[in-house]
N, CA, C and O atoms as a Tinker XYZ file with bonds, in Angstrom:
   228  protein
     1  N      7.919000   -0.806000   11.490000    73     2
     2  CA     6.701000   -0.315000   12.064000    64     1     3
     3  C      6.601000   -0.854000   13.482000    63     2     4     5
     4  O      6.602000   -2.051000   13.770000    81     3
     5  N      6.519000    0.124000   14.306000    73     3     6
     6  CA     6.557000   -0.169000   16.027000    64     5     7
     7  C      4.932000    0.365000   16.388000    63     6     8     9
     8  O      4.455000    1.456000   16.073000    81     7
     9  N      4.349000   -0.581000   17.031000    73     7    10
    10  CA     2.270000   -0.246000   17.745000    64     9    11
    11  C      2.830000   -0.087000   19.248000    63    10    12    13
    12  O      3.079000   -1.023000   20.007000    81    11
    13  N      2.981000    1.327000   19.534000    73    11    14
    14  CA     2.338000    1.366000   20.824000    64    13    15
    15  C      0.874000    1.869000   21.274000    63    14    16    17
    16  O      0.187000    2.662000   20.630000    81    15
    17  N      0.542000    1.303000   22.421000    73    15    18
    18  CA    -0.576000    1.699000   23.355000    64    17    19
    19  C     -0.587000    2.850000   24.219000    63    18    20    21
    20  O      0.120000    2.593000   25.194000    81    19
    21  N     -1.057000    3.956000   24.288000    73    19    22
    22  CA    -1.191000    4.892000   24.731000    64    21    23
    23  C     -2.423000    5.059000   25.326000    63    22    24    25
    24  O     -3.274000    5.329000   24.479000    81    23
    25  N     -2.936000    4.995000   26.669000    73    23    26
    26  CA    -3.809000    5.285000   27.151000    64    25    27
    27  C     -4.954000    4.313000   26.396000    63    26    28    29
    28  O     -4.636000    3.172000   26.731000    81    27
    29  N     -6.075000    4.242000   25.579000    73    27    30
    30  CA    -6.846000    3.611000   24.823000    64    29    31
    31  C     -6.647000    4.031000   23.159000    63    30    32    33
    32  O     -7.633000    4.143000   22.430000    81    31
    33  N     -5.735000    4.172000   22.833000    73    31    34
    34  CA    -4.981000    4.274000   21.595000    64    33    35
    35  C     -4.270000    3.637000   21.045000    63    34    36    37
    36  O     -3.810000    2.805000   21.827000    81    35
    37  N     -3.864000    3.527000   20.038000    73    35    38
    38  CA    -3.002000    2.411000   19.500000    64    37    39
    39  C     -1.792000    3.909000   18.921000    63    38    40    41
    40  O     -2.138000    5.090000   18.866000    81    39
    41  N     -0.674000    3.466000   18.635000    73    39    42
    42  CA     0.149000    4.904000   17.376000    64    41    43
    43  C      0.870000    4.240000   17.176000    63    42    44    45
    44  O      1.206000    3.338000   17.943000    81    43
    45  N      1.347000    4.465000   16.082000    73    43    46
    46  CA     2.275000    3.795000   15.006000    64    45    47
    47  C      3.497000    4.393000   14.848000    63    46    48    49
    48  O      3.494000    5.449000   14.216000    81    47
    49  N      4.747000    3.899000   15.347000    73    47    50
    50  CA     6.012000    4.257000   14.951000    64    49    51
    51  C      6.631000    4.039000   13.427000    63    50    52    53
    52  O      6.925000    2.934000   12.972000    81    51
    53  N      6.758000    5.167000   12.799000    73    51    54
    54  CA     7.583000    4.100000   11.736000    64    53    55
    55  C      8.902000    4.817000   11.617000    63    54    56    57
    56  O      8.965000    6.042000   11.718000    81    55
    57  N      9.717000    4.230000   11.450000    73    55    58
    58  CA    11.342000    4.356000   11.630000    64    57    59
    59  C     12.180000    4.017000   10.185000    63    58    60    61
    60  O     12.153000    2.883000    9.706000    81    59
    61  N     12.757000    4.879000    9.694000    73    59    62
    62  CA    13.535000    4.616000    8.220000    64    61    63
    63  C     15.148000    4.517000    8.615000    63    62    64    65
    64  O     15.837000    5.536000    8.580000    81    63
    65  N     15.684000    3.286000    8.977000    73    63    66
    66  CA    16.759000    3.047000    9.417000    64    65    67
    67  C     17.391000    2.314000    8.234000    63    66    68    69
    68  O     16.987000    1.243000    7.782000    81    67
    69  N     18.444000    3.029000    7.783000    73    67    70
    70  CA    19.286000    3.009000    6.391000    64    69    71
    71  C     20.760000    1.925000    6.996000    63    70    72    73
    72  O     21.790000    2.571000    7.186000    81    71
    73  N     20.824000    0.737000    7.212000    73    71    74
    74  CA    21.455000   -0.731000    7.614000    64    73    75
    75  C     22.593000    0.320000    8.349000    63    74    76    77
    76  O     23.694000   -0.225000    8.431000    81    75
    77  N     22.568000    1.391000    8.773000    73    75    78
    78  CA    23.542000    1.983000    9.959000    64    77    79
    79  C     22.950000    2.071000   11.119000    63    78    80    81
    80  O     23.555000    2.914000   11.783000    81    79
    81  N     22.188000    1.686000   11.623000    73    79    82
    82  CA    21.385000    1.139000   12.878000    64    81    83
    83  C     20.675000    3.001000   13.361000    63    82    84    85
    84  O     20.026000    3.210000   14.386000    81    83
    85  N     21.011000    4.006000   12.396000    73    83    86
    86  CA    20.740000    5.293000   12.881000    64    85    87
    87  C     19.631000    5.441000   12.347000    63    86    88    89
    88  O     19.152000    4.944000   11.329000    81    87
    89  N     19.127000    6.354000   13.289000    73    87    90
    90  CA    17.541000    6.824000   13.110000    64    89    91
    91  C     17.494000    8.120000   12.049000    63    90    92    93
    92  O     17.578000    9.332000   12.248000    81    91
    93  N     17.337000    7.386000   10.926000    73    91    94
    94  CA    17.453000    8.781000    9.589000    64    93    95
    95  C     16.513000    9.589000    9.699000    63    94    96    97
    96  O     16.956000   10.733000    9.794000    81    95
    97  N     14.744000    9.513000    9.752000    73    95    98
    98  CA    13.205000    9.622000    9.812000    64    97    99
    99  C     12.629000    9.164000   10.402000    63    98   100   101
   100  O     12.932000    8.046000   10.816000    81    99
   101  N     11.280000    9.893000   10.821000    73    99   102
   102  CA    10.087000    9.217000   11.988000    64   101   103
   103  C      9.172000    9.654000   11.922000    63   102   104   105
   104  O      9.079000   10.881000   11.887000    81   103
   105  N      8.297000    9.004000   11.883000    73   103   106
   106  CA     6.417000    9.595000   11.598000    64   105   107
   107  C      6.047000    8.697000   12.735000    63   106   108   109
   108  O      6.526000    7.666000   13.206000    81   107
   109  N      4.882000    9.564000   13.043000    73   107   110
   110  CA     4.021000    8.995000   14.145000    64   109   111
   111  C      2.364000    9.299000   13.689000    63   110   112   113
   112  O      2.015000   10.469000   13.529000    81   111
   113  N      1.414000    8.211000   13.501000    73   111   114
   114  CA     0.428000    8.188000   12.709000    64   113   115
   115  C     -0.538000    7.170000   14.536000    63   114   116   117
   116  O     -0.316000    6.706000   15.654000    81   115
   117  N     -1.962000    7.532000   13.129000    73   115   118
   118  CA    -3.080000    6.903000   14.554000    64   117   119
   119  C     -3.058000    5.731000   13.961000    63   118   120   121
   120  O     -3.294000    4.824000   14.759000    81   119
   121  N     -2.779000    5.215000   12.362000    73   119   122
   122  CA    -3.234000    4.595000   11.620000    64   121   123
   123  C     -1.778000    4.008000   10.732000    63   122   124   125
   124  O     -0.754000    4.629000   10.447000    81   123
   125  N     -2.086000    2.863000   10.501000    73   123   126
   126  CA    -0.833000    2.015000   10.161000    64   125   127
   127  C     -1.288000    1.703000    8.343000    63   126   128   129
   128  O     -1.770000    0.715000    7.790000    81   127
   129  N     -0.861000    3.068000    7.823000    73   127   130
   130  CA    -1.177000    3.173000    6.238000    64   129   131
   131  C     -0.443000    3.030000    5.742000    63   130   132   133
   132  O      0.450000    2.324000    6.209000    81   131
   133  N     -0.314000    3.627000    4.398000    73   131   134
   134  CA     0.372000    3.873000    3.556000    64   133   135
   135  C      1.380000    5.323000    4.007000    63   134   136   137
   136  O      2.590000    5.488000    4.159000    81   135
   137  N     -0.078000    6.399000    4.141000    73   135   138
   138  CA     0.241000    7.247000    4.397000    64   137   139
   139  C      1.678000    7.618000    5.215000    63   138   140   141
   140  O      2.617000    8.356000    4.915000    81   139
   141  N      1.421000    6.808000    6.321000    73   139   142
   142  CA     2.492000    6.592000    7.529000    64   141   143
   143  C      4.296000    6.678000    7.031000    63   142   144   145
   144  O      5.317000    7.305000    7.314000    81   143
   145  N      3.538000    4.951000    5.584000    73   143   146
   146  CA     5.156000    4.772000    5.347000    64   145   147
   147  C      5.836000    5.741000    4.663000    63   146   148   149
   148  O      7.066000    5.707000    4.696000    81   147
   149  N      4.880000    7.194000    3.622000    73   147   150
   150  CA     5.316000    7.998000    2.284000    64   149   151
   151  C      5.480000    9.161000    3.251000    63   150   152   153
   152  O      6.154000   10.014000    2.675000    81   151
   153  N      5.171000    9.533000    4.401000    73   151   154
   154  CA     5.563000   10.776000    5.595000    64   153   155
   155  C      7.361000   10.304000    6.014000    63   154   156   157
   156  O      8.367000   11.000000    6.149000    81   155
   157  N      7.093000    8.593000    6.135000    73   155   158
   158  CA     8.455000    8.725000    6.540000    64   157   159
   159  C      9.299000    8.747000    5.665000    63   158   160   161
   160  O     10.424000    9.158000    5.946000    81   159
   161  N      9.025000    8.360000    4.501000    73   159   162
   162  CA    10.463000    8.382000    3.116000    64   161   163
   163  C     10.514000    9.733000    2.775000    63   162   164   165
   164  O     11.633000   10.026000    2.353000    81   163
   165  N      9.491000   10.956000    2.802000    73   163   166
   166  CA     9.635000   11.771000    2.292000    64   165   167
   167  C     10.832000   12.638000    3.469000    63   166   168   169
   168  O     11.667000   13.474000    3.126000    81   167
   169  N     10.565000   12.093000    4.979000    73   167   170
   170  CA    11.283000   12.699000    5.743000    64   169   171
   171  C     12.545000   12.506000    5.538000    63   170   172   173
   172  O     13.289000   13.473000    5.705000    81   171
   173  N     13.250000   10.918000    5.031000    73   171   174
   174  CA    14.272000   10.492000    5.043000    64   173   175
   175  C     14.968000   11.233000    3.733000    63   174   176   177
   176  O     16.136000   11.615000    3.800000    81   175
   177  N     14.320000   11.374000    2.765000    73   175   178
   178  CA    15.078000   11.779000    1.951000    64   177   179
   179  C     15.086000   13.301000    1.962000    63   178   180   181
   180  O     15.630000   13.920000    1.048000    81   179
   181  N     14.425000   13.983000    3.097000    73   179   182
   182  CA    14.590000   15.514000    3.295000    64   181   183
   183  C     16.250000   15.480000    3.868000    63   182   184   185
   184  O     17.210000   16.167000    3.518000    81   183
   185  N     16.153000   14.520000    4.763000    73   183   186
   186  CA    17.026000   14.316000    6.188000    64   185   187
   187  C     18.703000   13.995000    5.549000    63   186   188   189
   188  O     19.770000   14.305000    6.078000    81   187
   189  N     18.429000   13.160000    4.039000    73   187   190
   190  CA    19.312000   12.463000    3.571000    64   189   191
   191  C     19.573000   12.444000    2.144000    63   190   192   193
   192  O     19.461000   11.355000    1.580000    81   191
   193  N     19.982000   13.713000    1.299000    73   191   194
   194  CA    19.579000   14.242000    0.397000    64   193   195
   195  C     20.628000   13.548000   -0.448000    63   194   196   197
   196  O     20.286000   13.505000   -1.630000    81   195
   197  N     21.845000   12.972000   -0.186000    73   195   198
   198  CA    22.968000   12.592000   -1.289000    64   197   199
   199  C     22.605000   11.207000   -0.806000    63   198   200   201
   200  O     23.112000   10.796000    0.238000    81   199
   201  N     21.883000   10.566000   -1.398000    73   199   202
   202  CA    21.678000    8.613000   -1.447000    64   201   203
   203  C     23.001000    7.558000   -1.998000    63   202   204   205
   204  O     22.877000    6.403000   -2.406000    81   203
   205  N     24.229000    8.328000   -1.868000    73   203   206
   206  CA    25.407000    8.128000   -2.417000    64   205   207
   207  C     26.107000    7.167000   -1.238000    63   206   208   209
   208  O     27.080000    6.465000   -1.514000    81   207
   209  N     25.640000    7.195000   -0.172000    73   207   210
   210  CA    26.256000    6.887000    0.626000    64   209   211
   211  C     27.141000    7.840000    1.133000    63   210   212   213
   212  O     26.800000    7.896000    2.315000    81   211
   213  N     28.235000    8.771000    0.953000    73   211   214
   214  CA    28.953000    9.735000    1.146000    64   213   215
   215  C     28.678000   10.189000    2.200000    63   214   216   217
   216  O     27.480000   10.324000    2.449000    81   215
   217  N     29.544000   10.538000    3.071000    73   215   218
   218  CA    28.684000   11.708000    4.492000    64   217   219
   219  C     28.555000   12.756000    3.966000    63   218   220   221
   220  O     28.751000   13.104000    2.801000    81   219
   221  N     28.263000   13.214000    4.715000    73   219   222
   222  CA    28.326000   14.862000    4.359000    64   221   223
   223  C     28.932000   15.575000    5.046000    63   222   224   225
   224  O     28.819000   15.515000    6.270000    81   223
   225  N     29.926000   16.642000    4.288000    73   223   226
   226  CA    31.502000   16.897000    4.977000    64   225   227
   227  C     30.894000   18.343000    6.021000    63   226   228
   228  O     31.674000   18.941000    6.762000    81   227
């Protein structure tokens, strides 16, 4: 979870980085929820459908 400041805003990065330093998923929220973290797993596992490790050929 990354807080930047935007003008008089706060936004919330959250980043689902799978120990390959690559950017799998990303949500950007006003609010540092739950919500935030289940936008980004749902993205990651759109993004990353065989959890096998395997690439994909």
């Amino acid at each position: 979870m990354t807080q930047y400041r935007v003008g008089d805003e706060k936004l919330f990065l959250s980043i689902k980085d799978l120990c390959s330093k690559d950017i799998i998923a990303y949500h950007i929220s006003k609010r540092n929820d739950n919500e935030l973290v289940l936008e980004t797993f749902k993205a990651a596992f759109e993004a990353q459908k065989d959890v096998t490790g395997k690439m994909p050929v």
